[in-house]
C-alpha positions as CSV (number, residue, x, y, z in Angstrom):
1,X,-3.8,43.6,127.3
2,X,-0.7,42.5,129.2
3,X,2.8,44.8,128.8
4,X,5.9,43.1,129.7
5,X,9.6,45.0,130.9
6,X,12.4,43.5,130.5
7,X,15.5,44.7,132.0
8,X,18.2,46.6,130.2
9,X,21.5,46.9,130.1
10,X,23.6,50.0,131.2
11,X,26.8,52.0,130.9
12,X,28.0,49.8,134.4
13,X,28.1,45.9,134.0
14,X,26.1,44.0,135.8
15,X,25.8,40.1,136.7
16,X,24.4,37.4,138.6
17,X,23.6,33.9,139.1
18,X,21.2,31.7,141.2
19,X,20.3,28.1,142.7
20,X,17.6,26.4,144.3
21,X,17.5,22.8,145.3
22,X,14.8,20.8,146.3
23,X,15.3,17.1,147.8
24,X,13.0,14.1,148.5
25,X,13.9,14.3,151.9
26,X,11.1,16.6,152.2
27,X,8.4,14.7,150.6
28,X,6.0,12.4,152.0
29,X,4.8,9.5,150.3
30,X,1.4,9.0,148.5
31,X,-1.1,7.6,150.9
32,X,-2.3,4.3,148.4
33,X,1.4,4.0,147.1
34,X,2.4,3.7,150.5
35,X,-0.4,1.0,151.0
36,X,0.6,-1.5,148.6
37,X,4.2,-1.2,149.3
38,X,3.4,-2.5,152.4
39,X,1.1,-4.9,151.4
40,X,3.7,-6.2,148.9
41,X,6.4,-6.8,152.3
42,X,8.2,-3.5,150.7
43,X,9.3,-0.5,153.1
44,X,7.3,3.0,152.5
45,X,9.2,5.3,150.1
46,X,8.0,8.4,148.9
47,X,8.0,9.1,145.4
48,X,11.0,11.4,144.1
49,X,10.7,14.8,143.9
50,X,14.4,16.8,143.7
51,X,13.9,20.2,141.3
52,X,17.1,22.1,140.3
53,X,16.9,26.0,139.1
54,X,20.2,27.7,138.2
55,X,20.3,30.7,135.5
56,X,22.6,33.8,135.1
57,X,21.9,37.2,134.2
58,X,24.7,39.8,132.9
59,X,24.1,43.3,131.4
60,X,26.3,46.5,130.2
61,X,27.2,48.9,127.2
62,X,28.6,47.8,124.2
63,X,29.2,51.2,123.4
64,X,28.9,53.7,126.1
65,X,25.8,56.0,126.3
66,X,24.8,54.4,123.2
67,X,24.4,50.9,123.0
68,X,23.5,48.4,126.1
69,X,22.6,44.7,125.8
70,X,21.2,42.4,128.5
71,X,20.7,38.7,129.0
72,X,19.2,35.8,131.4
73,X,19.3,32.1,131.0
74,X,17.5,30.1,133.6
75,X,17.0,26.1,133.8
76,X,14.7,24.0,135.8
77,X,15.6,20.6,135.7
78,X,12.8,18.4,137.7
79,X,12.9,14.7,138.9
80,X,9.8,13.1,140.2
81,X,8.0,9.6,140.3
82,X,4.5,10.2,139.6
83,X,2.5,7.2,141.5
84,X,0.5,4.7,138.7
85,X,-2.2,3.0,139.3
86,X,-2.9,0.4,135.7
87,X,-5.3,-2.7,135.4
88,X,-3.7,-6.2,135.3
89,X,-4.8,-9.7,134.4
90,X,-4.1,-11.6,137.8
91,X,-1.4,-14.6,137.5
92,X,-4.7,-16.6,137.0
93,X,-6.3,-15.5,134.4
94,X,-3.2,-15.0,132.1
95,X,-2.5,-18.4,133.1
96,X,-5.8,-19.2,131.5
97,X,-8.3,-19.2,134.4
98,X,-11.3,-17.2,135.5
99,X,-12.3,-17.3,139.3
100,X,-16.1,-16.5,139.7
101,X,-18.0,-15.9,142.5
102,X,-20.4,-19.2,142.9
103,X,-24.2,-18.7,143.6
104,X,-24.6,-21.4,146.5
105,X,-21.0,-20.8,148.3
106,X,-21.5,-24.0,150.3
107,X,-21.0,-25.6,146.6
108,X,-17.6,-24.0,146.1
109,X,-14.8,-25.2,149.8
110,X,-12.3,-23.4,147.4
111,X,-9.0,-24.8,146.8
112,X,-7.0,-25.0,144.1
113,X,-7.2,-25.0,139.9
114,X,-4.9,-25.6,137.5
115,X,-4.2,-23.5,134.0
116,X,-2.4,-23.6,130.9
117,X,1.2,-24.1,132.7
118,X,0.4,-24.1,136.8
119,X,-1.8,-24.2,139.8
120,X,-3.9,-21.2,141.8
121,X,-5.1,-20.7,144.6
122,X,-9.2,-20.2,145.0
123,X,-10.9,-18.4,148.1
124,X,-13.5,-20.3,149.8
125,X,-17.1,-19.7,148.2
126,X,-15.4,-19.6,145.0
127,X,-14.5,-21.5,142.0
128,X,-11.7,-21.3,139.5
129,X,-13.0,-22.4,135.8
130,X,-9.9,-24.1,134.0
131,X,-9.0,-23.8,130.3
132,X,-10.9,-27.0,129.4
133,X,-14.1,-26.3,131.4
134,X,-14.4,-22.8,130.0
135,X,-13.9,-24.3,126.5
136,X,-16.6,-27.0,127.2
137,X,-18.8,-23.7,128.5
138,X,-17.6,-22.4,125.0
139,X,-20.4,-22.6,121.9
140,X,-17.6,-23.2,119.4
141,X,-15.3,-25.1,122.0
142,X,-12.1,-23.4,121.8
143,X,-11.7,-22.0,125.2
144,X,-9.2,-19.6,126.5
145,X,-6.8,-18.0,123.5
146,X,-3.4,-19.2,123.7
147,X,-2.7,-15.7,122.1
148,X,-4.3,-13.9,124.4
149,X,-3.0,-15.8,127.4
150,X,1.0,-15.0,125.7
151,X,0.0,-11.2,125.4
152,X,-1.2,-11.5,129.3
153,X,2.4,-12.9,130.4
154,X,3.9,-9.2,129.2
155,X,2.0,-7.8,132.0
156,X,4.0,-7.4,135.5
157,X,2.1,-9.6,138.1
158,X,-0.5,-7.5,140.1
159,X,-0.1,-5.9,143.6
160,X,-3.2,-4.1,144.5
161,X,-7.0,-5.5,144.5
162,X,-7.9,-3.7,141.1
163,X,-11.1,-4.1,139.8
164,X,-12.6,-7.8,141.3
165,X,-9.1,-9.2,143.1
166,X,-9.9,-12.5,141.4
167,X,-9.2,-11.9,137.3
168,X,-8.8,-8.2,136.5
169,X,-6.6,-6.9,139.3
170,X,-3.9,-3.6,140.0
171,X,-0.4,-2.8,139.9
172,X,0.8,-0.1,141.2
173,X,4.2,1.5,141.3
174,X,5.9,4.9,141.1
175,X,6.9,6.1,137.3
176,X,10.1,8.0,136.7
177,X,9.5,11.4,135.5
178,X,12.1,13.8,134.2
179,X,11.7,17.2,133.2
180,X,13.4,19.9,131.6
181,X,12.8,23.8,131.3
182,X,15.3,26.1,129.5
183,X,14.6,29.9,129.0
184,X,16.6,32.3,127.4
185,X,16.1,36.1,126.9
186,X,18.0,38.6,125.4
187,X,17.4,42.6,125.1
188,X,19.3,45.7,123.1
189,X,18.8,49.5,123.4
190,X,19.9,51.5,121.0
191,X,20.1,55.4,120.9
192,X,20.3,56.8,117.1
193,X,21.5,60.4,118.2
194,X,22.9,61.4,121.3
195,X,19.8,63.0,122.8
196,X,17.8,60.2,123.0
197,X,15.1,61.4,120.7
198,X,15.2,58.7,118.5
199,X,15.8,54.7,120.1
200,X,15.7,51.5,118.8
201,X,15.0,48.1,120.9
202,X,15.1,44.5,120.2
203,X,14.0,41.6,122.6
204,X,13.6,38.0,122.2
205,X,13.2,35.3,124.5
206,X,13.3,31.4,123.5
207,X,11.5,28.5,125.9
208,X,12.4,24.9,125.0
209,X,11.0,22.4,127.5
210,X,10.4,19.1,127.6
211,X,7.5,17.7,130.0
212,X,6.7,14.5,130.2
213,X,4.0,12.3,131.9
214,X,4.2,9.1,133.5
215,X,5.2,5.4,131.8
216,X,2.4,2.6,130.9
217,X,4.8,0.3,132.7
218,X,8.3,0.1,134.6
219,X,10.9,0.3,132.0
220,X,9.1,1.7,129.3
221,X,8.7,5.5,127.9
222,X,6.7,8.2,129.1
223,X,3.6,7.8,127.5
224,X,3.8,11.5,126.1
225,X,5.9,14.1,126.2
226,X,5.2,17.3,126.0
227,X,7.9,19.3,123.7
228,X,7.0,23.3,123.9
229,X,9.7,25.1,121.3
230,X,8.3,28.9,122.4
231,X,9.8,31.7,120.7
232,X,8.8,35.8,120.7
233,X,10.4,39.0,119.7
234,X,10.1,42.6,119.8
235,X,11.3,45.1,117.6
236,X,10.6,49.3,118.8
237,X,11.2,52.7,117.7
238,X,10.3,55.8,119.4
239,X,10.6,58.9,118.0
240,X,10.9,62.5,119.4
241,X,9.5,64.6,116.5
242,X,9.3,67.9,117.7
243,X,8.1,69.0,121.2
244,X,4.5,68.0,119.9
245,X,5.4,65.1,118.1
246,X,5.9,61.9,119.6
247,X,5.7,58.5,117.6
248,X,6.0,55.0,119.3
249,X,6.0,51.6,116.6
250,X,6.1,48.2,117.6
251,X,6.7,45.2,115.7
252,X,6.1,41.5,117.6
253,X,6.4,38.5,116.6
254,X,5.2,35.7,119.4
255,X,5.4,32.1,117.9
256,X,4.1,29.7,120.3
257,X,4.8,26.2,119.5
258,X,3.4,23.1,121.1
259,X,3.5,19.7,120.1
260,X,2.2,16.2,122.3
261,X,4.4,13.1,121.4
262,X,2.8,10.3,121.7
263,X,3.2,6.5,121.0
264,X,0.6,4.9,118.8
265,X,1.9,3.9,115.4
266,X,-0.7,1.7,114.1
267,X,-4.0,0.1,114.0
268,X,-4.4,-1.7,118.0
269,X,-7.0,-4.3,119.7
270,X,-7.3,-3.4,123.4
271,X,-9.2,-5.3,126.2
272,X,-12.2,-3.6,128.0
273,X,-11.3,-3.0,131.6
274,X,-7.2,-4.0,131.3
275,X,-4.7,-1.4,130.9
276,X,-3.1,-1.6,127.0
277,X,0.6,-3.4,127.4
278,X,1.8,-0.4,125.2
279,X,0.3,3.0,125.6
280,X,-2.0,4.3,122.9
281,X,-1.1,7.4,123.1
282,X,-2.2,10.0,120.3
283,X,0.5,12.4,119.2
284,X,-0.7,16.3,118.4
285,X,0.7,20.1,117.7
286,X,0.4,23.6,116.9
287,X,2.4,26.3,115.7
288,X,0.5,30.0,116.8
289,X,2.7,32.4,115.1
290,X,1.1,36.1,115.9
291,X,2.6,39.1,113.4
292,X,2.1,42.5,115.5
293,X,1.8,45.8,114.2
294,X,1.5,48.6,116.5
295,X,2.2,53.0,115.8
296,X,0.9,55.0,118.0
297,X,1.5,58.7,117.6
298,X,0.6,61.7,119.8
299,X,0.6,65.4,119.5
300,X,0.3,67.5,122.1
301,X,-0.7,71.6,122.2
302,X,-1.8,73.1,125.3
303,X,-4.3,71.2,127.7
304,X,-4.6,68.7,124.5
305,X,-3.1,65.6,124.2
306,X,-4.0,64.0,120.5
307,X,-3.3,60.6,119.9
308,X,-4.7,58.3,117.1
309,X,-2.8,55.1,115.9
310,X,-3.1,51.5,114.9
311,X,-2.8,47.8,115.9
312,X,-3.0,44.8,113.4
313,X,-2.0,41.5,113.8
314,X,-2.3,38.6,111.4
315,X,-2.1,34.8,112.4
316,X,-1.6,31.6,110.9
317,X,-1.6,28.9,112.6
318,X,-0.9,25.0,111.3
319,X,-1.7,22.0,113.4
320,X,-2.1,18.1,113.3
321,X,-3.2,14.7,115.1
322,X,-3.5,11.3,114.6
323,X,-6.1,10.5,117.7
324,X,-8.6,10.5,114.8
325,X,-6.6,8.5,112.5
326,X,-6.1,4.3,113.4
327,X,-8.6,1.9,113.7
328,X,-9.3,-0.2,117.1
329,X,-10.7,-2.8,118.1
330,X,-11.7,-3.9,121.4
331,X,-12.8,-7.4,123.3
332,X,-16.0,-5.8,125.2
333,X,-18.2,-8.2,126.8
334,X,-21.2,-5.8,126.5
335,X,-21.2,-6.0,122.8
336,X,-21.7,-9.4,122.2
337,X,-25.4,-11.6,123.0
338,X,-26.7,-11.2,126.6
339,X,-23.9,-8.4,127.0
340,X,-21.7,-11.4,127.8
341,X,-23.8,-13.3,130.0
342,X,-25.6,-15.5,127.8
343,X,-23.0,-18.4,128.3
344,X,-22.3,-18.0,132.2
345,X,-23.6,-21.0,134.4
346,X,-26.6,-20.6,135.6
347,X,-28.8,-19.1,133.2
348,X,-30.9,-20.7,131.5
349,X,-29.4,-19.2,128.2
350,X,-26.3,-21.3,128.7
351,X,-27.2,-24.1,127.3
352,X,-23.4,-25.5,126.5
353,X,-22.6,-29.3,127.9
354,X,-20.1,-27.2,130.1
355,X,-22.6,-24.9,131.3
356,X,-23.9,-27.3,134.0
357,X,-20.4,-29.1,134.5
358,X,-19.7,-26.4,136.8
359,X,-21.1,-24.2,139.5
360,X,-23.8,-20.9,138.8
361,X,-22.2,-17.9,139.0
362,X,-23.3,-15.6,141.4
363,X,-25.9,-13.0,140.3
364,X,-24.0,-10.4,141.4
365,X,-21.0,-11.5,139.9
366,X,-22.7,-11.7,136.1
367,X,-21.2,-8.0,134.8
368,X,-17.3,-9.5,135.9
369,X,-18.3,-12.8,134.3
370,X,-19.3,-10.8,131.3
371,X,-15.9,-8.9,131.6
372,X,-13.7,-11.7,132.1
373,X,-14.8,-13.9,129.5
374,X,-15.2,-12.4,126.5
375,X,-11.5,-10.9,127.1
376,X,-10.0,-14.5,128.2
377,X,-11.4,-16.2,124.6
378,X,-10.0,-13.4,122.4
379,X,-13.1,-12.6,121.1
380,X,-13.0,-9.4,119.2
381,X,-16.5,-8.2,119.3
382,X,-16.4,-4.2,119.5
383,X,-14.1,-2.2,116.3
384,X,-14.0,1.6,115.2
385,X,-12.9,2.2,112.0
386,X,-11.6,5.5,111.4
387,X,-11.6,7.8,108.2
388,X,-10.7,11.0,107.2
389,X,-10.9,12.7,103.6
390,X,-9.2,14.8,101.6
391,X,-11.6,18.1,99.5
392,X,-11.9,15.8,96.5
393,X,-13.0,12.9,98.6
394,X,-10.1,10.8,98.6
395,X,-9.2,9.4,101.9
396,X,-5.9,9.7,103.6
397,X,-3.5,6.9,104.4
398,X,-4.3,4.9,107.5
399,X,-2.1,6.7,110.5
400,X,-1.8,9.8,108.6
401,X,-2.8,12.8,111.0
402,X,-5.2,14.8,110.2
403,X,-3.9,18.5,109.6
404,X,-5.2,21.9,109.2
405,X,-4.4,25.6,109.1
406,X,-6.2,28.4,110.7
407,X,-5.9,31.6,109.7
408,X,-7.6,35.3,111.5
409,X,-6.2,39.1,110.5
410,X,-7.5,42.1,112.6
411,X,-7.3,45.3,112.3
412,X,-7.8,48.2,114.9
413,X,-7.7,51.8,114.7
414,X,-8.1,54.6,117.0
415,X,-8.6,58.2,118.0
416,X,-8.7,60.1,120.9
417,X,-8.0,63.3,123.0
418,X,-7.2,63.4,126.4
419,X,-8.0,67.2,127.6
420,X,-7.2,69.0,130.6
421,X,-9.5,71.6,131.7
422,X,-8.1,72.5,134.8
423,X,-5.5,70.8,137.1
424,X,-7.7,69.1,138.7
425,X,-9.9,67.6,135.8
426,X,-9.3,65.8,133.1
427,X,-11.4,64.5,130.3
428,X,-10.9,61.8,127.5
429,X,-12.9,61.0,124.5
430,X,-12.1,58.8,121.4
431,X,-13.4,56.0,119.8
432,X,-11.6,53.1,118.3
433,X,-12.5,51.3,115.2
434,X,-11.8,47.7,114.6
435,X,-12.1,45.0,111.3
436,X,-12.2,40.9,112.5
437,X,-11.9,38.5,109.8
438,X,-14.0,35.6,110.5
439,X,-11.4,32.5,111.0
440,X,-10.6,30.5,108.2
441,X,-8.9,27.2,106.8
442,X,-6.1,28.5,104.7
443,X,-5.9,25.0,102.5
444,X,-10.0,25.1,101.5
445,X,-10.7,22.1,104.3
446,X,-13.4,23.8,105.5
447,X,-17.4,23.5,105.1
448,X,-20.8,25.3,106.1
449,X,-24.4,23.8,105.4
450,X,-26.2,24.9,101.9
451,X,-28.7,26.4,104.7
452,X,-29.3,27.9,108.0
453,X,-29.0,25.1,110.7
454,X,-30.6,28.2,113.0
455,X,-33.5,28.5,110.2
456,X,-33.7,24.6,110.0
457,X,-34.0,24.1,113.3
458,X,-36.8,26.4,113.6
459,X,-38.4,25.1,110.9
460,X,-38.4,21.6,112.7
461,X,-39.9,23.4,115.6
462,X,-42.8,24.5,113.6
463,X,-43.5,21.8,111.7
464,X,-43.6,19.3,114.6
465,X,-45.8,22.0,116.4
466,X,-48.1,21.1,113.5
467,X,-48.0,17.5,112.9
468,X,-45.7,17.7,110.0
469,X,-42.5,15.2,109.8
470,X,-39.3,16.4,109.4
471,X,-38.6,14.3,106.6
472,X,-41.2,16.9,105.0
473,X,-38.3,19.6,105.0
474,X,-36.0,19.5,102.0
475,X,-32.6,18.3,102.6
476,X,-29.6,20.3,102.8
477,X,-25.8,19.7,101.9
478,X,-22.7,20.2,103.1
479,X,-20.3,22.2,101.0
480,X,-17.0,23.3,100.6
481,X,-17.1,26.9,101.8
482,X,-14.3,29.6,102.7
483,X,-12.3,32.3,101.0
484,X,-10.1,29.8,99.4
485,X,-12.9,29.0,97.2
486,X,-14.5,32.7,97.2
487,X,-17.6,31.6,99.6
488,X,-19.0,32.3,102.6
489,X,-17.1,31.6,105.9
490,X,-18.2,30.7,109.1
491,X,-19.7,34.1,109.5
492,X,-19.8,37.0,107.7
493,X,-17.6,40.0,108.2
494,X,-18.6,42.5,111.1
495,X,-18.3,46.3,109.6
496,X,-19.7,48.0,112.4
497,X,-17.3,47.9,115.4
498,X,-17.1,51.5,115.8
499,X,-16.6,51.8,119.6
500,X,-16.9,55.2,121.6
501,X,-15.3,55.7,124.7
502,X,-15.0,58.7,127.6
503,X,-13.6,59.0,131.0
504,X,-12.6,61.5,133.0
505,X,-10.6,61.9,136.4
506,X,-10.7,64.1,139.3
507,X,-9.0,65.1,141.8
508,X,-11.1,67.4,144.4
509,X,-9.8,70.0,146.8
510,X,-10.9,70.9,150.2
511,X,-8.5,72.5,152.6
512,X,-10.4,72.3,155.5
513,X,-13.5,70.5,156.9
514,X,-14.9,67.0,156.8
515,X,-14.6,66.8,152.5
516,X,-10.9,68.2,153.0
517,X,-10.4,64.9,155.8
518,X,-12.1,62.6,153.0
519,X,-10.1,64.1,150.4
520,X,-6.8,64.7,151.7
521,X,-6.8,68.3,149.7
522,X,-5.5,66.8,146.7
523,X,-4.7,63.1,147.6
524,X,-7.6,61.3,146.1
525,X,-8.7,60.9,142.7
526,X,-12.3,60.1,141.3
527,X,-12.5,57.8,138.3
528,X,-15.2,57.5,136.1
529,X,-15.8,56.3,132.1
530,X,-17.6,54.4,129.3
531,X,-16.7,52.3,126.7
532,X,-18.2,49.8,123.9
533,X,-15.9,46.9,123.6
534,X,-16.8,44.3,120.9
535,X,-15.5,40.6,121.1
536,X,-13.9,38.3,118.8
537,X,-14.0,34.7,117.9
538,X,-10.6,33.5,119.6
539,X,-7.3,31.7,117.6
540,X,-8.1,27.6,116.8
């Protein structure tokens, strides 16, 4: 249990406001960034980092001895470049070209090779396959994809090694980030008589920030953003009975809303190994609004202090995505005969006129033959189709995110009595009382097996134990289950979560002699207690 205090105002008025700065002046630069900035002729500069917190707070009556409002805004407004590292196709092999590591270098002086529109430079003990070799290597003799080599040109030229340094290489550069953080809170006291025996509060606080992450590329968006739209309140009333009588209720209402923005809008092919041209990005959110009840009410008479109250809170909480919900395909070299190397030179699988028109490829070069290839001749050999159904087995529109709601109520009750035997002992015993719903989907999409998986399973075990296949054990479906329906959920309620509790504290006395030195006659205080706590299944 965490308590929060929040300031309040009083019958003087009261104000202030704040600045911090931070500057890139202080930063250093990130150790690979700084690498290929200098590898690229560019001078070392650090990625930007300047953060800027202001906020005010002001307090005082609105009607003296009576009424008293307070009030804080703060803002944090960052500015950073976050250092990207993504995967390129080298001004080669968009051009049309793959370089390969030959298997007799002495075969391969290295040189030059020309592509679709011009000519590249290849390392000694290499060789550069152009377009019309690689369609001659080719079963159905197409070659590179003209497609794929216009998609390629998107990409900014490489200027890091990446994954070979020949076909699939790096870029590197630092992405603009900006962030924003805005908080507002806001408290009133109230006092319904003049004595103070009976107050009234209210307190709310707001967070609306925007976070977001770094860009696929230079110039484009952030490739999420997180948007957090936070709200709470509190409403209180204490009461002064009698001189016995206290009563404390609470009301709270914390509504915690979080949502991922992301960019992917439809169905998407990606290549294996290169970085997508436009991020992927799946979008999500939640809304986790918590309903609070709390009255607590004590009586006191003599060395006893009574107290017995209640806490209940009830949740619902709706949330979506869509990172379940397109269908992708991808050009994966693994996925296709050989895993990719049944048509590299050299093997005796590649049995193409082009195959032997060129030099083998190195051994140790197969797996980056394999991923260059397949990629360079479009070929689409790897998809995912994605569904997802509504209860009556209807399927829901392609891109349409998949959304549920979660619900949970709890309730808690307690009793106790806090006695004082002498003044320097105490005692407490209680118990509290508590009733869990098991979590539910408030709409009816929700399911359980017809059986125990834990019984199934164990039937498994047995059976196999004894020779007996599993396809001996009936079958078992999967139904629509929940309140919503009237069934079972995905446990059954808990009754029993009666939970005793005692403690007591002490404070010995010794005036004089080595327990009154360890003591301090008076000044130390010896805790003890014991308590049954029983856990819950958390919010979804």
């Amino acid at each position: 249990q965490v308590s929060l205090v929040t300031k309040s105002g009083t019958n003087e008025v009261h104000a202030s406001a704040y600045w911090y700065h931070r500057n890139t002046a202080t930063s250093t630069n990130e150790y690979f960034l700084k690498l290929a900035q200098l590898q690229a002729g560019e001078q070392s500069k650090s990625p930007k980092l300047q953060k800027h917190i202001y906020g005010v707070s002001a307090g005082g009556p609105l009607w003296k001895d009576r009424f008293f409002l307070f009030g804080n805004f703060e803002n944090l407004r960052e500015s950073s470049e976050a250092p990207v590292d993504r995967s390129v196709p080298s001004a080669s092999f968009r051009d049309g070209v793959l370089i390969y590591r030959c298997a007799t270098a002495s075969l391969c002086p290295g040189g030059s090779v020309a592509g679709f529109a011009g000519t590249h430079t290849v390392p000694a003990g290499h060789f550069g396959a152009t377009p019309a070799q690689l369609a001659a290597i080719d079963p159905l003799g197409i070659g590179p994809s003209a497609a794929v080599a216009t998609h390629f040109r998107q990409y900014p030229l490489p200027n890091d090694t990446g994954r070979d340094a020949l076909n699939i290489m790096g870029f590197r550069f630092p992405s603009p980030i900006k962030n924003d953080f805005y908080t507002y809170i806001a408290r009133a006291d109230f006092k319904i008589d003049r004595t103070g025996n009976h107050t009234l509060f209210w307190r709310g606080q707001l967070q609306d920030d925007v976070i977001a992450s770094a860009s696929q590329f230079p110039g484009k968006p952030p490739n999420t953003a997180q948007l957090i739209n936070s709200k709470g309140m509190a409403i209180g009333y204490n009461a002064v009975l009698s001189p016995r009588w206290v009563n404390s209720f609470r009301y709270g209402l914390t509504r915690i809303k979080e949502e991922t923005a992301g960019l992917r809008t439809s169905n998407a092919v990606t290549f294996r190994f290169i970085t997508d041209f436009n991020a992927l990005t799946a979008s999500s959110g939640r809304i986790v609004p918590t309903h609070n009840f709390v009255d607590d009410m004590s009586y006191t008479a003599g060395g006893h202090t009574l107290q017995f109250g209640m806490n209940i809170r009830s949740t619902r909480i709706p949330r979506f995505t869509n990172a379940g919900s397109f269908h992708t395909a991808t050009t994966n070299g693994s996925w296709v005969s050989g895993v990719g190397r049944r048509f590299m030179p050299g093997r005796s699988t590649c049995t193409t006129p082009g195959c032997t028109a060129v030099p083998a490829v190195s051994p140790s070069f197969a797996a980056v033959w394999a991923d260059s290839f397949i990629p360079l001749l479009g070929i689409v050999s790897q998809a995912s189709a994605r569904y997802n159904y509504n209860p009556d087995g209807s399927t829901l529109p392609n891109g349409e995110p998949v959304r549920r709601e979660y619900g949970s109520d709890e309730y808690e009750f307690y009793l106790q009595d806090s006695w004082r035997l002498r003044p320097s002992l105490t005692i407490a015993f209680g118990f509290r009382y508590g009733v869990y719903s098991p979590p539910f989907e408030t709409n009816g999409l929700q399911v359980s097996p017809s059986i125990s998986l834990g019984e199934w399973f164990n039937q498994r075990g047995s059976n196999a134990a004894r020779g007996i296949p599993s396809n001996a054990i009936p079958p078992f479906t999967i139904d629509l289950a929940g309140p919503v329906y009237g069934r079972k959920g995905f446990y059954a309620w808990d009754w029993n979560n009666l939970a005793p509790r005692a403690s007591f504290a002490w404070t010995p006395r010794f005036s004089s002699g080595i327990l009154g030195r360890i003591t301090g006659n008076g000044h130390m205080v010896i805790r003890g207690g014991y308590s049954v706590v029983y856990d819950r299944i958390g919010q979804a």
